[in-house]
N, C-alpha and C positions, 0 to 999 in steps of 0.2 A: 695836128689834130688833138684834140682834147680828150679825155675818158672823164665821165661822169658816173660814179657809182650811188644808183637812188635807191635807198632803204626805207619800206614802208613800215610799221611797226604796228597798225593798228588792229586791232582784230577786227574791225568793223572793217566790210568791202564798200556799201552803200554805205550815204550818211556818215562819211568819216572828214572829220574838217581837215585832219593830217592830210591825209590824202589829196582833199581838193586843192588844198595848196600847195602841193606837188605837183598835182599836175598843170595847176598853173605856172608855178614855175616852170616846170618844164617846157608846155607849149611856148611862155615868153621865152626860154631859151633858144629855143629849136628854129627860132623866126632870125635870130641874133647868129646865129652858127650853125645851121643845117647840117654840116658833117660832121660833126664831133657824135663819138661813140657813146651809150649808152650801156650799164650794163646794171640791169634790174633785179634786185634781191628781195622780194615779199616776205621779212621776217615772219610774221602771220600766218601768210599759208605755208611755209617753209623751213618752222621755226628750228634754229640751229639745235642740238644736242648738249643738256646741259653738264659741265665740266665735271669728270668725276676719279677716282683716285686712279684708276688704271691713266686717264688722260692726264692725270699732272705726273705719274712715272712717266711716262711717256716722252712728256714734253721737256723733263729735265733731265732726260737719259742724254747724252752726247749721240749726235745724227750717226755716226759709226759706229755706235754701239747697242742701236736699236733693234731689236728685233721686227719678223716681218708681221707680227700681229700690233707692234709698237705703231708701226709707220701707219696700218690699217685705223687705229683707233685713231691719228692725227692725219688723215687724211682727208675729212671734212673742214676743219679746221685751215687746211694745208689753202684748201679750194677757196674759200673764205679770206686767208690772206690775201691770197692773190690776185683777187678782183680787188682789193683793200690796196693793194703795192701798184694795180693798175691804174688808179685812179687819180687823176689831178683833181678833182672836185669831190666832196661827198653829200648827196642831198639825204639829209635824216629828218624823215617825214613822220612825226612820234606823236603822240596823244602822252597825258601825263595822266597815268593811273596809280591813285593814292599816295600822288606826290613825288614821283621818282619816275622811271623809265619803265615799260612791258618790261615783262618778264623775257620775251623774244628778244626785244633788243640787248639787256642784260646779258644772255647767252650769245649772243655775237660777240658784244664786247670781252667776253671773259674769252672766248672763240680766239678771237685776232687779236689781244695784246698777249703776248706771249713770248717767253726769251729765246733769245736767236732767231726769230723772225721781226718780230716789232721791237724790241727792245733787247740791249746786251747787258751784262752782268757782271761786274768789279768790283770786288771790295776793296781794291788798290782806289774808287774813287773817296774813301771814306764813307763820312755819313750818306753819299746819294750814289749808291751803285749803280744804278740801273739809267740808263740814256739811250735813246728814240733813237733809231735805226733809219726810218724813213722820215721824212723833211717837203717843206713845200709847198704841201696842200693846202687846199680850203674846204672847209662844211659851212653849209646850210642847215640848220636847223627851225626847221616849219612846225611849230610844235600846238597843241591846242590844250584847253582846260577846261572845266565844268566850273570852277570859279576864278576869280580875278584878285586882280593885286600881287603876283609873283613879283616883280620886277624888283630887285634888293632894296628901292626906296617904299617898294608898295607894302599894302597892310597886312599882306602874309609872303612878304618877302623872305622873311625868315624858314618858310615852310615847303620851295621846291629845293629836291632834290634831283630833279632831272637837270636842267640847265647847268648846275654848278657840277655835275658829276660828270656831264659831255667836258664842261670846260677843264675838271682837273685831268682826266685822260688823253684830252686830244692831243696832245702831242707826242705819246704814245702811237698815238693814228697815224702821227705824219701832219699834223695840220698845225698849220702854222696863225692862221687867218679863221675865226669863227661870228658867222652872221646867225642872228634869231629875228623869225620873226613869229608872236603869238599870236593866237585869236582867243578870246575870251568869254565868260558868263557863259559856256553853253547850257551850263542846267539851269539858267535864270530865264532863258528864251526871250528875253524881251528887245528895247529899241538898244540899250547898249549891247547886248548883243549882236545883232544886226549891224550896228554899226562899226562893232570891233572886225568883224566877219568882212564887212566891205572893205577895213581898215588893212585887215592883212592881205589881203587878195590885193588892194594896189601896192603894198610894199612888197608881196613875194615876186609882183609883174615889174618893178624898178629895181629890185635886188638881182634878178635873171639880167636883167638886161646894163645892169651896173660891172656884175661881177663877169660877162661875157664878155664887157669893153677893157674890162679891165686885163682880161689876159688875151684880146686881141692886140690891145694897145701895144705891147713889149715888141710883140712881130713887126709892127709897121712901122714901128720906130728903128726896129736893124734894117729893115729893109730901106 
């Protein structure tokens, strides 16, 4: 059985294209794999606690040397890992506010990469001490925009910050494997929009059911 861990980040409940494309994805998954688990994180309504000096003592005290208000202050965090260490898939269902990632999402990310659980720490490796602990994964990222052209060839490709900031972490995450799909112009509201909107909604419905054959396929092939 699979684990699927879906992160919403939008602040919007109604009206959130992240969203819708979530749950598209998801129902096309759910038709592909009916029993694979599910475990739902609504950064949004949920939003994690954002990191502060008590928490980075904390997290770089050695686990034996912590005190019991140590473990208390990394115990949100702890929880957050580990739907994160649960999961073979991750769905990041994100809106892009002011070119970068929710503030929600940010605080999870800083939440779960963290040393001796995501990541370990050697200065024996030289200049790159730090190497991903967890391995394997995949993300989806369903992400949307009020304008267009992000894409590195497009005309403010230069200007997201969320895509390239999933892609320099994710392997901090454990993800080895990273799918985007966007939707576009939503502050332009017009037929490109509309039709960027139809455009994502079939690719998030052939991505669910690409990336579902694609980790059935391994089983049926031992078998």
């Amino acid at each position: 059985m699979t684990t699927l861990l879906r992160l919403d980040a939008s602040a919007r409940r109604s009206r959130s294209l992240s969203r819708t494309l979530g749950d598209t994805f998801e129902r096309e998954w759910r038709k592909h794999r009916p029993d694979d688990a599910w475990i739902i994180r609504d950064l949004a309504e949920q939003p994690p606690a954002h990191i502060t000096e008590p928490w980075i003592a904390a997290a770089f005290t050695p686990l034996e040397a912590r005190t019991p208000e140590q473990h208390q202050i990394l115990a949100a965090s702890d929880d957050l890992i580990d739907e994160l260490a649960a999961a073979d898939v991750l769905v990041v269902n994100v809106p892009m506010y002011n070119y970068g990632m929710p503030s929600a999402l940010k605080a999870w990310v800083d939440n779960v990469v963290r040393v001796g659980r995501t990541f370990s720490f050697d200065l024996g490796r030289g200049d790159f001490p730090l190497r991903p602990i967890m391995s394997g994964k995949q993300m989806v990222v369903l992400s949307s925009s009020g304008e267009f052209g992000f894409d590195p060839a497009g005309i403010r490709g230069d200007m997201d910050q969320l895509i390239p900031h999933l892609r320099t972490v994710k392997h901090y995450l454990g993800v080895s494997d990273m799918h985007i799909v966007r939707v576009e112009y939503q502050e332009f509201g017009d037929a490109r929009h509309k039709q960027s909107m139809s455009d994502a909604i079939a690719s998030s419905k052939r991505l669910a059911g690409a990336v579902a054959q694609a980790i059935t396929a391994p089983a049926a092939a031992a078998e």
